[in-house]
PyMOL Python script that loads the backbone (N, CA, C, O; Angstrom):
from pymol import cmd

cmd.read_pdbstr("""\
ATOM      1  N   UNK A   1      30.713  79.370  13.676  1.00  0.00           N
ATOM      2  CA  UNK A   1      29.540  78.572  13.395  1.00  0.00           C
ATOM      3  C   UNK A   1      28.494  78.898  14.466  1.00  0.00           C
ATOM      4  O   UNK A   1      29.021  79.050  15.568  1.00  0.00           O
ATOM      5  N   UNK A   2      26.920  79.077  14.459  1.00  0.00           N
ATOM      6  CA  UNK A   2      25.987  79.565  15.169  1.00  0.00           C
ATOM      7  C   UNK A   2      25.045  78.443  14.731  1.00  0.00           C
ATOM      8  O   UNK A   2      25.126  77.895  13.632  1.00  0.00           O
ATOM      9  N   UNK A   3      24.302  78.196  15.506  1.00  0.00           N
ATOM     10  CA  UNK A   3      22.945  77.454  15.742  1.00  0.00           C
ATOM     11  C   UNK A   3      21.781  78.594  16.504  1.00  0.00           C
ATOM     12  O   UNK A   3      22.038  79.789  16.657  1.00  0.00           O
ATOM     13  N   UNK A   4      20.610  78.002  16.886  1.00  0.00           N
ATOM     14  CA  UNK A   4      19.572  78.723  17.193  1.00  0.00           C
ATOM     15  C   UNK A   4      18.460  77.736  18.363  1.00  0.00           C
ATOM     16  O   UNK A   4      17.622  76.834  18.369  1.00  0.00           O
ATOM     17  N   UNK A   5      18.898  78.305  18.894  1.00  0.00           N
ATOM     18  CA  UNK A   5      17.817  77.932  20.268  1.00  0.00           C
ATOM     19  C   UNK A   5      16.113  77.823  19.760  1.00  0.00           C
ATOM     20  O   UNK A   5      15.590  78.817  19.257  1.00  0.00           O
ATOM     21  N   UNK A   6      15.449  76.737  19.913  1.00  0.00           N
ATOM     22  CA  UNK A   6      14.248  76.702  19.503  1.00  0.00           C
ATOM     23  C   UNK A   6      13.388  76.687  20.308  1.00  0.00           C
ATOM     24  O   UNK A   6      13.860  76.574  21.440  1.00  0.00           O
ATOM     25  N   UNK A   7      12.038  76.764  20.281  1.00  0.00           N
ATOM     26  CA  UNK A   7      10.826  77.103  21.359  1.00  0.00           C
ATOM     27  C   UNK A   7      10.913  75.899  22.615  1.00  0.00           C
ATOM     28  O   UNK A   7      10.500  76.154  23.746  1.00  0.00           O
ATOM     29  N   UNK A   8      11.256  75.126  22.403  1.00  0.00           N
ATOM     30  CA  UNK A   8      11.626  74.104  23.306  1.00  0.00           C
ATOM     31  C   UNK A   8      12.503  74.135  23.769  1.00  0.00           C
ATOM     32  O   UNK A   8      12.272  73.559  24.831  1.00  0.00           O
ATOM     33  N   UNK A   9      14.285  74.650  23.771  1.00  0.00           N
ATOM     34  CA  UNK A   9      15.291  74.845  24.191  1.00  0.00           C
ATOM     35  C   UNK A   9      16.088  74.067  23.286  1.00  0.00           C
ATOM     36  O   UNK A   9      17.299  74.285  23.299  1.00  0.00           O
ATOM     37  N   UNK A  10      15.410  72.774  22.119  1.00  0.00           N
ATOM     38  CA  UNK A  10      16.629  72.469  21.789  1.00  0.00           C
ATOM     39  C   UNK A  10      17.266  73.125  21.104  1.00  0.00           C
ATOM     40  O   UNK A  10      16.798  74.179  20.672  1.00  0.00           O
ATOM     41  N   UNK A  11      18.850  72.609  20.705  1.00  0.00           N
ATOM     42  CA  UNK A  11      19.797  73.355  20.082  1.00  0.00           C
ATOM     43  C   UNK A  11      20.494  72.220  19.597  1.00  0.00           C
ATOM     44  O   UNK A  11      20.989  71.280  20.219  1.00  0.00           O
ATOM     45  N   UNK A  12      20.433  72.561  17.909  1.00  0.00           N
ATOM     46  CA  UNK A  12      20.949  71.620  17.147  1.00  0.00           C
ATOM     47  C   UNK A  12      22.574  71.603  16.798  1.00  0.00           C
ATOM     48  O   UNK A  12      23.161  72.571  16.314  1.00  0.00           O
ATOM     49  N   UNK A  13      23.064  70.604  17.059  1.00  0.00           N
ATOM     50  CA  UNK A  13      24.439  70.876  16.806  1.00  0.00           C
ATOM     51  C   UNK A  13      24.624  70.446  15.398  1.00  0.00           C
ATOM     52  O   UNK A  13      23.975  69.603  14.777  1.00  0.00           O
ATOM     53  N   UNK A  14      25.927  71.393  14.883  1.00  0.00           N
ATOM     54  CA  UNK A  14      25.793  71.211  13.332  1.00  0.00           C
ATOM     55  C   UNK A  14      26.680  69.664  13.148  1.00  0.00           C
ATOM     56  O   UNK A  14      27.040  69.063  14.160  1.00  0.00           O
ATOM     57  N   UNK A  15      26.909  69.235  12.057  1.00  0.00           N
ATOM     58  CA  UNK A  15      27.436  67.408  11.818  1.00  0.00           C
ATOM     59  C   UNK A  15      28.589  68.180  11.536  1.00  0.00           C
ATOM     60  O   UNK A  15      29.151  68.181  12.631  1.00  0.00           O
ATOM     61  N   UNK A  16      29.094  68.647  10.989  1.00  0.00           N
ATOM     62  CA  UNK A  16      30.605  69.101  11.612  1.00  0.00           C
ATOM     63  C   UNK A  16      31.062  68.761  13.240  1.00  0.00           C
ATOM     64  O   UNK A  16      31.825  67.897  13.673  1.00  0.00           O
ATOM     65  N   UNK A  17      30.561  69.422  13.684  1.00  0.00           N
ATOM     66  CA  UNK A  17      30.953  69.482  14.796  1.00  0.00           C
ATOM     67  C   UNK A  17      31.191  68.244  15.832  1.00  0.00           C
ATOM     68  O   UNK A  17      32.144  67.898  16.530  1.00  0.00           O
ATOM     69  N   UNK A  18      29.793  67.707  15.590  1.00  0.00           N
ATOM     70  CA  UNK A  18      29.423  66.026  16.308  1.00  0.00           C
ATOM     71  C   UNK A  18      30.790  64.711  15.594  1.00  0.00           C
ATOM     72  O   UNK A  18      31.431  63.773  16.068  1.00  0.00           O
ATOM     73  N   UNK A  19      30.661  65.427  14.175  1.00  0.00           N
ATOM     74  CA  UNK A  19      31.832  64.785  13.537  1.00  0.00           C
ATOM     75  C   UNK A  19      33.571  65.028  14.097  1.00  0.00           C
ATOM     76  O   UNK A  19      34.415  64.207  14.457  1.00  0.00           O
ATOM     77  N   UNK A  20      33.603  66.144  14.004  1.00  0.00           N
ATOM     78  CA  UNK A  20      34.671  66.513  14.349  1.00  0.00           C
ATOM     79  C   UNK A  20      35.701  66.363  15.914  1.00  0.00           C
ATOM     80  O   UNK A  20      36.917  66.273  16.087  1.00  0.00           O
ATOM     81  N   UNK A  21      34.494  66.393  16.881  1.00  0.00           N
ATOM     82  CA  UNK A  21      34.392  66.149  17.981  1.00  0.00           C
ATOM     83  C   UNK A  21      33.983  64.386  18.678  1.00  0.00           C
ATOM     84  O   UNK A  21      33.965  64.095  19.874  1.00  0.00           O
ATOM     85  N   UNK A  22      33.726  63.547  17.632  1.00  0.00           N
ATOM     86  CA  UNK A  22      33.867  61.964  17.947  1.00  0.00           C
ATOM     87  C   UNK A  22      32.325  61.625  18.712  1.00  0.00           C
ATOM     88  O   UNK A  22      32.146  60.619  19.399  1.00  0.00           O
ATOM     89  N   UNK A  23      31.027  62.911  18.384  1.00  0.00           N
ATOM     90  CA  UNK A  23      30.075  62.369  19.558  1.00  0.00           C
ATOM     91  C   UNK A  23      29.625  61.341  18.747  1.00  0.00           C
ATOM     92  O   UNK A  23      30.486  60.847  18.019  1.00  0.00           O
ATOM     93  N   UNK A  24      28.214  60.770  18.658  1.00  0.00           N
ATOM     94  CA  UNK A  24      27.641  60.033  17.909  1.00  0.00           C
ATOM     95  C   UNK A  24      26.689  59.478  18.197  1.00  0.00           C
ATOM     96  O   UNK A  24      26.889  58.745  19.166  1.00  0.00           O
ATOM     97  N   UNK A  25      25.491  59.444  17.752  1.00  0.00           N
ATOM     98  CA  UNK A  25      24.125  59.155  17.862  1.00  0.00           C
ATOM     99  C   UNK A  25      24.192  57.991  19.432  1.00  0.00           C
ATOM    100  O   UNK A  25      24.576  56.821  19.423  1.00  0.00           O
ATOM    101  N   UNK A  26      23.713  58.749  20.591  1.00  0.00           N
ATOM    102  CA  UNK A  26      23.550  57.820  21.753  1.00  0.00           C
ATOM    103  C   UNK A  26      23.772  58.262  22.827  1.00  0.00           C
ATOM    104  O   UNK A  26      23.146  58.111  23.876  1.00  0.00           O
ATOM    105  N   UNK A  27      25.538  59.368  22.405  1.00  0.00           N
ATOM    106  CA  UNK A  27      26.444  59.264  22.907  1.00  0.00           C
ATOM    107  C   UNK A  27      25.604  60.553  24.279  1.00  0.00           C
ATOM    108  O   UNK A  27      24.654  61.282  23.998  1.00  0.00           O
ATOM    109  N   UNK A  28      26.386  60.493  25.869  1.00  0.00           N
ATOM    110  CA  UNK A  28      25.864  61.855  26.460  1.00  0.00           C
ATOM    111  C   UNK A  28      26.748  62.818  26.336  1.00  0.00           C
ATOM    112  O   UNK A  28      27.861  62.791  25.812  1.00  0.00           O
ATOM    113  N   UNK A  29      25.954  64.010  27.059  1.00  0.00           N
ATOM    114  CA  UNK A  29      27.251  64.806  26.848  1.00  0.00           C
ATOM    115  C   UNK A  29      26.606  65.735  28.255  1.00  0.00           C
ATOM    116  O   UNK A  29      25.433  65.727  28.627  1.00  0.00           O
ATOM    117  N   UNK A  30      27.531  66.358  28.757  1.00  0.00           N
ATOM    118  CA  UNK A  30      27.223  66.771  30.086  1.00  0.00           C
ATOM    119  C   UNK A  30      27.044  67.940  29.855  1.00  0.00           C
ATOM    120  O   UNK A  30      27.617  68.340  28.842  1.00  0.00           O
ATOM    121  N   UNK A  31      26.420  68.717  30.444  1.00  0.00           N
ATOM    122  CA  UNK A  31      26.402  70.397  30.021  1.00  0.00           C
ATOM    123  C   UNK A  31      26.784  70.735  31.282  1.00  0.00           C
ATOM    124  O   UNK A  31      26.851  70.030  32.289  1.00  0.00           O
ATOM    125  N   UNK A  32      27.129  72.374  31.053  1.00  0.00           N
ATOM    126  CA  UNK A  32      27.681  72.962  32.655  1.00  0.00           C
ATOM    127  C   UNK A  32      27.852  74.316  31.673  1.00  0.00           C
ATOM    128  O   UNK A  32      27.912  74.398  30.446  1.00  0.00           O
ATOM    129  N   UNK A  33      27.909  75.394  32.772  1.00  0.00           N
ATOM    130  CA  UNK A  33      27.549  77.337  32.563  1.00  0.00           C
ATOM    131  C   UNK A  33      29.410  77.378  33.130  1.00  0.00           C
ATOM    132  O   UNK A  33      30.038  76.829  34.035  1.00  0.00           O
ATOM    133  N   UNK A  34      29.624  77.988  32.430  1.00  0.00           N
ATOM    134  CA  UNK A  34      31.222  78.752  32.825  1.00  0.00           C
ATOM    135  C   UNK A  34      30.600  80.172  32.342  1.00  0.00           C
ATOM    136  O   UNK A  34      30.290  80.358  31.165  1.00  0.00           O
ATOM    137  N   UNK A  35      30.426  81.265  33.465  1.00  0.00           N
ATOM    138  CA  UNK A  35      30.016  82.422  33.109  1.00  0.00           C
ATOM    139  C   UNK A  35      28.543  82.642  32.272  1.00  0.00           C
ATOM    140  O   UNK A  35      27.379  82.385  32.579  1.00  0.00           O
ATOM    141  N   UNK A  36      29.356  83.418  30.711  1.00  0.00           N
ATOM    142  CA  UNK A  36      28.363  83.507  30.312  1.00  0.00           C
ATOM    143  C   UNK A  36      28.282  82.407  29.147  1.00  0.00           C
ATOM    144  O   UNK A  36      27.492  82.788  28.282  1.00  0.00           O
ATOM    145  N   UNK A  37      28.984  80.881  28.790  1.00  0.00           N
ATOM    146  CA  UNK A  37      28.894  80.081  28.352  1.00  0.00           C
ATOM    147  C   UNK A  37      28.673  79.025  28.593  1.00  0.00           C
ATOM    148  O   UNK A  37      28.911  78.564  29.709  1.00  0.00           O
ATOM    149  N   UNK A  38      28.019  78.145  27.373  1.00  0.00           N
ATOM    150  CA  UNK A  38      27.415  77.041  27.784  1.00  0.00           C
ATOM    151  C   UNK A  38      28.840  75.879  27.412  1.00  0.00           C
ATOM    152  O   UNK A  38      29.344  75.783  26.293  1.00  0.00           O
ATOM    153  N   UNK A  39      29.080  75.452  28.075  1.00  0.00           N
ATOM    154  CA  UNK A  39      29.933  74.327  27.046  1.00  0.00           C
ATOM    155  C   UNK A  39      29.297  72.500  27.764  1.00  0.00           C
ATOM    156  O   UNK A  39      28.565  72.063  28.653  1.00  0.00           O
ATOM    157  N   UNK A  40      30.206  71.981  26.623  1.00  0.00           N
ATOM    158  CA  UNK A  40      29.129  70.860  26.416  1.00  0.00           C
ATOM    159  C   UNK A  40      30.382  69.867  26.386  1.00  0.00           C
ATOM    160  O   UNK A  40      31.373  70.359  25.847  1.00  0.00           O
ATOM    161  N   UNK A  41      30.537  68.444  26.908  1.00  0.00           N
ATOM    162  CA  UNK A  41      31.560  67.667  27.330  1.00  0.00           C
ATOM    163  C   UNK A  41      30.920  66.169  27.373  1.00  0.00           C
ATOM    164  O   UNK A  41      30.129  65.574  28.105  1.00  0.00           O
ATOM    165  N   UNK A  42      31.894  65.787  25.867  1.00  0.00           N
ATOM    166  CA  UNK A  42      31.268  64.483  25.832  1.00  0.00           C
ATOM    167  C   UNK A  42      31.741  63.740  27.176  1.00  0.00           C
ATOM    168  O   UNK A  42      32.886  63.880  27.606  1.00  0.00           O
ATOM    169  N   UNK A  43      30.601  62.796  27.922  1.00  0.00           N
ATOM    170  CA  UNK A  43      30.685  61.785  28.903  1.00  0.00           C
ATOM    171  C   UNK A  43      31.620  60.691  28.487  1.00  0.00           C
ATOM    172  O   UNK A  43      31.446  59.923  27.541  1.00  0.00           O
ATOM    173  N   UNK A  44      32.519  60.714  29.221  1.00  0.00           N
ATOM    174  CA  UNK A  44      33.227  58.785  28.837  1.00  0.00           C
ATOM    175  C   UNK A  44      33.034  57.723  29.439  1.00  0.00           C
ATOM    176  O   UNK A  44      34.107  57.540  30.013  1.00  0.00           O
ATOM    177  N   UNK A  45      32.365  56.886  29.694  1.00  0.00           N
ATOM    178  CA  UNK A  45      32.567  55.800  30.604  1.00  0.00           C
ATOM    179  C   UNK A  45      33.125  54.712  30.925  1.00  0.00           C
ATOM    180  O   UNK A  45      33.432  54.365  29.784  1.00  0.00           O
ATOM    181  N   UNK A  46      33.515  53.866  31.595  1.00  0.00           N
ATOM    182  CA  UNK A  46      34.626  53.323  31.648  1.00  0.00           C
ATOM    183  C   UNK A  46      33.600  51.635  31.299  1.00  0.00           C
ATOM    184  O   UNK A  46      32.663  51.547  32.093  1.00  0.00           O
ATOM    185  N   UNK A  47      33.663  50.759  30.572  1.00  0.00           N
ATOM    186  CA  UNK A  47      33.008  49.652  30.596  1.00  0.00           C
ATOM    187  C   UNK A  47      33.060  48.797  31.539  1.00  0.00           C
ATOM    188  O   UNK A  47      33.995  48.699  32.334  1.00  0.00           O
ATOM    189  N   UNK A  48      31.853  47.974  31.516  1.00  0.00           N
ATOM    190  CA  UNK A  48      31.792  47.064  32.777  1.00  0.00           C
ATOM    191  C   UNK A  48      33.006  45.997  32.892  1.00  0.00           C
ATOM    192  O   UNK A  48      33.243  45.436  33.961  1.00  0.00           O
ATOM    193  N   UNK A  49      33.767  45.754  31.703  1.00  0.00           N
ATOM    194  CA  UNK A  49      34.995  44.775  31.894  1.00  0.00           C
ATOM    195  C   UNK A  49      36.070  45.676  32.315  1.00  0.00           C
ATOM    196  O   UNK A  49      36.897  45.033  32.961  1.00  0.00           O
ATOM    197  N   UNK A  50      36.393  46.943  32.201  1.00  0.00           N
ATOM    198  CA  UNK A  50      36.951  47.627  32.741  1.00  0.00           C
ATOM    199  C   UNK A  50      36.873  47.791  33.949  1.00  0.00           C
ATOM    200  O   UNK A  50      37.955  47.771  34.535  1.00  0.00           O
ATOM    201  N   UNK A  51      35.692  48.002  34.744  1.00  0.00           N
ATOM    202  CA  UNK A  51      35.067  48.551  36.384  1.00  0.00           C
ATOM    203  C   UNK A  51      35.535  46.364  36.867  1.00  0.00           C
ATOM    204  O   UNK A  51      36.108  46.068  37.916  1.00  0.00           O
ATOM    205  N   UNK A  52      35.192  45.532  36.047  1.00  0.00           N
ATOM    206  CA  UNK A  52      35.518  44.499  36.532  1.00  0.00           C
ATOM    207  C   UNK A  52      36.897  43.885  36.891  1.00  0.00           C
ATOM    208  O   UNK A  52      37.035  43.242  37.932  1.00  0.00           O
ATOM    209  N   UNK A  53      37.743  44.054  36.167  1.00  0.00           N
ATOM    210  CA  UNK A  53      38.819  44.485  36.064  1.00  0.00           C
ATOM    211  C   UNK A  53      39.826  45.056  37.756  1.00  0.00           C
ATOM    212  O   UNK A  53      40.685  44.617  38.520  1.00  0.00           O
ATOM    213  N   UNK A  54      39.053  46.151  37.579  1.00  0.00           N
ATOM    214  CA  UNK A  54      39.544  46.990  38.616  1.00  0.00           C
ATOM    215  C   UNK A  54      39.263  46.510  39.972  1.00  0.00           C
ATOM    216  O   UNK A  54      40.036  46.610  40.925  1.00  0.00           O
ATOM    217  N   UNK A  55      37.852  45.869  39.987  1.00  0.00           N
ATOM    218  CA  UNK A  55      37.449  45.235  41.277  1.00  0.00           C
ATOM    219  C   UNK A  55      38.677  43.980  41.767  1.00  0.00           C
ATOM    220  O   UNK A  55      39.337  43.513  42.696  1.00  0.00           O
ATOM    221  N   UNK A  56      38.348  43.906  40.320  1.00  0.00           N
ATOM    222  CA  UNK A  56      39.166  42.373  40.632  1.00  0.00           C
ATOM    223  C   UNK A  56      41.166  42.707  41.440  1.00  0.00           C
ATOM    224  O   UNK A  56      41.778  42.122  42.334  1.00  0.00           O
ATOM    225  N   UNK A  57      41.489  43.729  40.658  1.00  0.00           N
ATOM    226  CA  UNK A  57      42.697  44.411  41.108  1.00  0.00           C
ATOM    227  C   UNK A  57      42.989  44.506  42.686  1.00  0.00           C
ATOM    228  O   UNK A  57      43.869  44.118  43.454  1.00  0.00           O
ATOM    229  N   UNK A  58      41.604  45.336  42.775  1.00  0.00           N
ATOM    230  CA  UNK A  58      41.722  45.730  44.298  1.00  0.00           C
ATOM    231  C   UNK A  58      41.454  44.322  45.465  1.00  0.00           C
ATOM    232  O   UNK A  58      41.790  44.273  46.649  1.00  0.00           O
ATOM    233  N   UNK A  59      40.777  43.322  44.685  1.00  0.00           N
ATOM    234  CA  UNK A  59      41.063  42.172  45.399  1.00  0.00           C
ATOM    235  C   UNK A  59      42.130  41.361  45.901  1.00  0.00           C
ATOM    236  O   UNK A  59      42.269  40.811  46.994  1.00  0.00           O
ATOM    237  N   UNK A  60      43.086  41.410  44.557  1.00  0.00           N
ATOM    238  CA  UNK A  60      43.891  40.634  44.813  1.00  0.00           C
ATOM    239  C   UNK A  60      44.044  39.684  43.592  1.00  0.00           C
ATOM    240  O   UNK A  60      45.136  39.283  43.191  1.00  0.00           O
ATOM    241  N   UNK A  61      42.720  39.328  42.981  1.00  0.00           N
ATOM    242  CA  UNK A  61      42.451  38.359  42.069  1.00  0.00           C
ATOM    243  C   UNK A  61      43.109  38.803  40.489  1.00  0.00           C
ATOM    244  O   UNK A  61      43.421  39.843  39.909  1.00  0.00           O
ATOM    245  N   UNK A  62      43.101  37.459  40.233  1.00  0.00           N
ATOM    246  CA  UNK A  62      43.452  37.471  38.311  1.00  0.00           C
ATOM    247  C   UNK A  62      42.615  37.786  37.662  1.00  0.00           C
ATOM    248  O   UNK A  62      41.488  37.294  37.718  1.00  0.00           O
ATOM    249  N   UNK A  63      43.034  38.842  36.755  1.00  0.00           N
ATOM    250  CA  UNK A  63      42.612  39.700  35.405  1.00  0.00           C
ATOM    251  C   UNK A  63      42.073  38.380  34.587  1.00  0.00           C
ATOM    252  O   UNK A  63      42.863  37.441  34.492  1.00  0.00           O
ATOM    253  N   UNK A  64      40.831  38.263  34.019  1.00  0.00           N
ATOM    254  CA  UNK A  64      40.818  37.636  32.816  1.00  0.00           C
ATOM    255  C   UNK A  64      41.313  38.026  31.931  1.00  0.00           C
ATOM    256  O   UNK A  64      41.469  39.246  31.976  1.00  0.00           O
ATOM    257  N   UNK A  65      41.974  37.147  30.330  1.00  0.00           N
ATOM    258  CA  UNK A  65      41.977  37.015  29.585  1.00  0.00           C
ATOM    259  C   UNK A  65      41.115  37.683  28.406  1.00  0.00           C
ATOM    260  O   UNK A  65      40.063  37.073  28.218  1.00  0.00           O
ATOM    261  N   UNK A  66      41.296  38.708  27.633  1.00  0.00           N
ATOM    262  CA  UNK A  66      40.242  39.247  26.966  1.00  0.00           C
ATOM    263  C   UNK A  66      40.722  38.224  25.389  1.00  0.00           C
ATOM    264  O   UNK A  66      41.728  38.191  24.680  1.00  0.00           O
ATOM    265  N   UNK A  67      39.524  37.572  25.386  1.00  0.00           N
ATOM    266  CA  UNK A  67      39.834  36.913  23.826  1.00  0.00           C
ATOM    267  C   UNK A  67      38.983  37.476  22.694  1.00  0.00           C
ATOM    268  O   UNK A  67      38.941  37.052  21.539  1.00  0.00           O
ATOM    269  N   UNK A  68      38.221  38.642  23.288  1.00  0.00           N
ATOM    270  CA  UNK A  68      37.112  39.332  21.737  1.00  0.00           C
ATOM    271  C   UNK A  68      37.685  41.068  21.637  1.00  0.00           C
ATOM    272  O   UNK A  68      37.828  41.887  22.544  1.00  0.00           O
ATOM    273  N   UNK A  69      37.825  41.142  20.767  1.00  0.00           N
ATOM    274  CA  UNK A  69      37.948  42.686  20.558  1.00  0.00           C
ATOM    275  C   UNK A  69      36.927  43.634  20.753  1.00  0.00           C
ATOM    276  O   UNK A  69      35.963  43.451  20.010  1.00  0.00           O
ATOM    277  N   UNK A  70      36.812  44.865  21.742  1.00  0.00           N
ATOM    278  CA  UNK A  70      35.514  45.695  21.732  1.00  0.00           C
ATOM    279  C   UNK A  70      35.348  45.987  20.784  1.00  0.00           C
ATOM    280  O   UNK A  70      36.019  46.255  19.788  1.00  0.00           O
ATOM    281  N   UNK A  71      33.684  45.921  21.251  1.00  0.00           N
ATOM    282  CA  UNK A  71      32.552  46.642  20.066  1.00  0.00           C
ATOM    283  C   UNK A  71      32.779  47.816  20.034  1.00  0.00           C
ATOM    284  O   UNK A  71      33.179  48.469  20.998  1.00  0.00           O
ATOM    285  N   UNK A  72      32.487  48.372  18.585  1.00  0.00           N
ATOM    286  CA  UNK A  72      32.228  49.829  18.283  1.00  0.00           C
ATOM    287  C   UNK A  72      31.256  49.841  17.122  1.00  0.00           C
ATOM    288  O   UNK A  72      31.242  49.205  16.068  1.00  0.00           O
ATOM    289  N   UNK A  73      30.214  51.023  17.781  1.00  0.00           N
ATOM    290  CA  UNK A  73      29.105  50.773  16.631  1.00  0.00           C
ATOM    291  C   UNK A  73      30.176  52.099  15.962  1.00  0.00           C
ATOM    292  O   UNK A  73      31.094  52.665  16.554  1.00  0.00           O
ATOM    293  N   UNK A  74      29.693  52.327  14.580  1.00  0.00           N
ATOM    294  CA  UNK A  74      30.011  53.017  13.838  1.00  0.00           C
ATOM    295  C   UNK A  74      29.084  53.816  12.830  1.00  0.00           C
ATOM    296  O   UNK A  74      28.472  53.218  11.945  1.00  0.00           O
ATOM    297  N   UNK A  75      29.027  54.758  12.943  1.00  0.00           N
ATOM    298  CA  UNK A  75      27.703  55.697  12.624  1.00  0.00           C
ATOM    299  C   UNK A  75      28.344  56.766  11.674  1.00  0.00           C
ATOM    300  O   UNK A  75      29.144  57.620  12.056  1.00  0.00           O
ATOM    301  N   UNK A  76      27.741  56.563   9.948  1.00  0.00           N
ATOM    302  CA  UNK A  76      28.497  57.389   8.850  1.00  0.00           C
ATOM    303  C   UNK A  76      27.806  58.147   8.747  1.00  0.00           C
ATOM    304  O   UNK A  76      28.417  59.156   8.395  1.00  0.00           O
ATOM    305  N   UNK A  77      26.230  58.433   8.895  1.00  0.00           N
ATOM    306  CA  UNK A  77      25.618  59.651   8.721  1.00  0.00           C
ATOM    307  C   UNK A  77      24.981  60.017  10.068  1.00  0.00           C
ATOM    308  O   UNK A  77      24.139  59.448  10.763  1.00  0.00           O
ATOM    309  N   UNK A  78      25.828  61.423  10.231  1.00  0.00           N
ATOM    310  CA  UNK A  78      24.889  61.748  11.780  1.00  0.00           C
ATOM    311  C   UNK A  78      24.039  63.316  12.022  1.00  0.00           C
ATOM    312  O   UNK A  78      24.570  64.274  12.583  1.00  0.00           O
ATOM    313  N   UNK A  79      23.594  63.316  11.847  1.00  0.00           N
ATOM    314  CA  UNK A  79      22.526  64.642  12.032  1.00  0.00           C
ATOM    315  C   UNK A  79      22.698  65.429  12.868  1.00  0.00           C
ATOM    316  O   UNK A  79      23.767  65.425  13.477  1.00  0.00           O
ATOM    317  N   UNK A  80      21.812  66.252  13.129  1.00  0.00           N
ATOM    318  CA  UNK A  80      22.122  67.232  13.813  1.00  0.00           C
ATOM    319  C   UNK A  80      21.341  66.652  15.598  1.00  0.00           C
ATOM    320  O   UNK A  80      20.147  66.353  15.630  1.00  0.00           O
ATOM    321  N   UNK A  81      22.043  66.595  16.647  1.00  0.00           N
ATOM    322  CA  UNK A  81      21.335  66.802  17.414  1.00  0.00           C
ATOM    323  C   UNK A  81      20.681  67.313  18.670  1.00  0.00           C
ATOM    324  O   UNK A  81      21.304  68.367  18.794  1.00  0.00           O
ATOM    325  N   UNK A  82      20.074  67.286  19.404  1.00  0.00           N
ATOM    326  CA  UNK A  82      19.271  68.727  19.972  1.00  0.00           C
ATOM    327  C   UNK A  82      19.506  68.066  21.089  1.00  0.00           C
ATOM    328  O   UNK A  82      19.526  66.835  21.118  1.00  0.00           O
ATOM    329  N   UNK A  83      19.808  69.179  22.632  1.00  0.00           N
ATOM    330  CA  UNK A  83      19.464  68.696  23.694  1.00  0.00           C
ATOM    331  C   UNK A  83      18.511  69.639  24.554  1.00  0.00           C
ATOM    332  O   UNK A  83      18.094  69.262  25.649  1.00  0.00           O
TER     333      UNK A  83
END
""", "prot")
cmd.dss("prot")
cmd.show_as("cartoon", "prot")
cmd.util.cbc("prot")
cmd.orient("prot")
């Protein structure tokens, strides 16, 4: 599969791929050069009840109780997109 670098630099990724690979309209993705390639690495981040969590660990203190299930937006049509 090939895409095309445009006068601006972006480069559209095909919806296969974004699909296939879990990105999704928002999402970052880190770029970095290995040689003579570009590769591209979706970002994960860890959520703030998570990082809270952990603080709380290293304290000493009690974990809350999670009583809501995380959000997930969910995105059925996703385009192509350029960075």
């Amino acid at each position: 599969m090939t895409t095309t670098v445009d006068q601006k630099g972006s480069v559209p990724l095909p919806e296969e791929v974004l699909r296939d690979s879990g990105v999704h309209p928002g999402d970052e993705l880190d770029v970095s050069s290995e040689g003579e390639n570009i590769v591209l690495r979706k970002v994960t981040q860890a959520s703030s009840e998570s990082l809270l969590d952990i603080l709380r660990a290293l304290k000493g203190l009690p974990l809350t109780e999670r009583t809501r299930s995380p959000v997930r937006s969910d995105f059925s049509a996703i385009g192509a997109a350029s960075l």
